[in-house]
C-alpha positions as CSV (number, residue, x, y, z in Angstrom):
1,X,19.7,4.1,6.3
2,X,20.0,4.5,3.0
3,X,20.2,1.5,-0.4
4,X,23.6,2.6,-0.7
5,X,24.7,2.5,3.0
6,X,23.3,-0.7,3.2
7,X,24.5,-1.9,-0.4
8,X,28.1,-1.0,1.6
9,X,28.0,-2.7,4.6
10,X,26.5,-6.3,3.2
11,X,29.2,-6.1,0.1
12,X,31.8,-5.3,3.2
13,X,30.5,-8.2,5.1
14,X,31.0,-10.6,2.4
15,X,34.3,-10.3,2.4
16,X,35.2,-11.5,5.7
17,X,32.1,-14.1,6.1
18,X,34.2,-17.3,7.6
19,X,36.8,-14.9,8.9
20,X,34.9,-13.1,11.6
21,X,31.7,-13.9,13.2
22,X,30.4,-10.4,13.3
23,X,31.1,-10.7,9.2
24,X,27.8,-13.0,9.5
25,X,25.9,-11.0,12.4
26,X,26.1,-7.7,9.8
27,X,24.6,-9.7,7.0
28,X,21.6,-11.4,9.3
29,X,21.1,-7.4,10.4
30,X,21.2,-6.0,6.5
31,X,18.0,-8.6,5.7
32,X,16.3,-7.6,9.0
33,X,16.7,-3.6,8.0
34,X,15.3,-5.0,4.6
35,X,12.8,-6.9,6.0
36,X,11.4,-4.4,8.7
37,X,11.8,-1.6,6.4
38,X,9.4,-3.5,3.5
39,X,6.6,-3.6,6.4
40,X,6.8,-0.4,7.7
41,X,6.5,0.5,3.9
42,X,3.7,-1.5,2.9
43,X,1.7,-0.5,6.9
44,X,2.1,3.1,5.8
45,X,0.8,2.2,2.4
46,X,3.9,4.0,0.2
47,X,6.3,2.2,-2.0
48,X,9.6,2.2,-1.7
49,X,12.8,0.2,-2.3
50,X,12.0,-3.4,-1.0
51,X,8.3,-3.2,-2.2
52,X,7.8,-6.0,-4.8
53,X,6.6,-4.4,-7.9
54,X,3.1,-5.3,-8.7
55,X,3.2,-5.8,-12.8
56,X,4.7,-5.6,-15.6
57,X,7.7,-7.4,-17.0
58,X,9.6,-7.3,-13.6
59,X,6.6,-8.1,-11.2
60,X,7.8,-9.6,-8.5
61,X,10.8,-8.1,-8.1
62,X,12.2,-5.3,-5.4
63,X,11.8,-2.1,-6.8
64,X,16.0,-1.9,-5.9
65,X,16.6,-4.4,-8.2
66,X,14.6,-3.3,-11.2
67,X,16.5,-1.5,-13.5
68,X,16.3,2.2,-13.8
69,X,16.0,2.5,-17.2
70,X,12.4,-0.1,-17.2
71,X,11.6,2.2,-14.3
72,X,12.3,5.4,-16.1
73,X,10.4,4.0,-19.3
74,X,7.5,3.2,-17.5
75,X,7.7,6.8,-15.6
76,X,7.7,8.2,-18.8
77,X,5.1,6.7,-20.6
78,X,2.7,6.8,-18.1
79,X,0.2,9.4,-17.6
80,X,-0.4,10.9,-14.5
81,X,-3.4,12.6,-15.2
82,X,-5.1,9.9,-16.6
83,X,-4.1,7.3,-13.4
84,X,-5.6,9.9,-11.0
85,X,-8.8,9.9,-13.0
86,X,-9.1,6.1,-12.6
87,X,-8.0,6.3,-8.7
88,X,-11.6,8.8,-8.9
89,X,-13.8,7.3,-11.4
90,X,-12.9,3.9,-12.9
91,X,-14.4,1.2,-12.2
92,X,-13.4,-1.5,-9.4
93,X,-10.6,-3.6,-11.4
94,X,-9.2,-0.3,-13.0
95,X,-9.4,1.7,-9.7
96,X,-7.3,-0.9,-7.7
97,X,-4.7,-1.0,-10.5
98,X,-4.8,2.6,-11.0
99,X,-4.0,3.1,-7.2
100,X,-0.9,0.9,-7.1
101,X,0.3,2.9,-10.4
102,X,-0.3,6.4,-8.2
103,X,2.3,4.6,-5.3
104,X,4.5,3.9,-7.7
105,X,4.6,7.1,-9.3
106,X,5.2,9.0,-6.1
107,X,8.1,6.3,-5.4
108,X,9.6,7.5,-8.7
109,X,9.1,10.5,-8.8
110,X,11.4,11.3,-5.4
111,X,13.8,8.4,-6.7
112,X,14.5,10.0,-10.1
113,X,14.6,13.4,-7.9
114,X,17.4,12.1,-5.3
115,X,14.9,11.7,-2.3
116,X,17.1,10.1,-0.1
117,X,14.1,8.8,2.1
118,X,12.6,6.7,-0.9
């Protein structure tokens, strides 16, 4: 299920929270989906939507709910070949933050691309 699929159903269930029970049922199923989906993420150890981002202005945050255009900054002014050089040879505080960098430019990479799957 995609952010936008589920974006849908929750804003449709919103509307008729009070009116019908099942209005409720759908919301307590979209923060499972979100919930279960932010484990399976973080046991196969890839970012994607619901994984908290680990720095910078927005850390903390799903990466969902960060805006694009602080995503597409950072994307930009990153460079790749230098964060896969510290994943290989920097030292133990550098590596580790290097690492999470190399996730999250994978994530972005098939965001900005239209990978549905990300």
């Amino acid at each position: 299920m995609t952010k936008a699929e589920l974006t849908g159903y929750r804003r449709e269930a919103k509307k008729h929270v009070g009116t019908h029970r099942s209005a409720s049922i759908i919301l307590t199923l979209c923060d499972e989906v979100e919930r279960l989906t932010a484990i399976a993420d973080e046991r196969s150890n890839r970012y994607g939507d619901y994984t908290l981002l680990p720095f910078g202005a927005h850390k903390g945050k799903r990466l969902c709910d960060v805006p694009d255009d602080y995503l597409k900054w950072w994307f930009n002014a990153t460079n790749e070949a230098v964060v896969r050089i510290d994943t290989e040879f920097g030292k133990f505080p550098e590596r580790a933050a290097a690492k999470q960098k190399l996730k999250l430019l994978e994530y972005l990479k098939g965001r900005f691309n239209g990978n549905k799957e990300t």
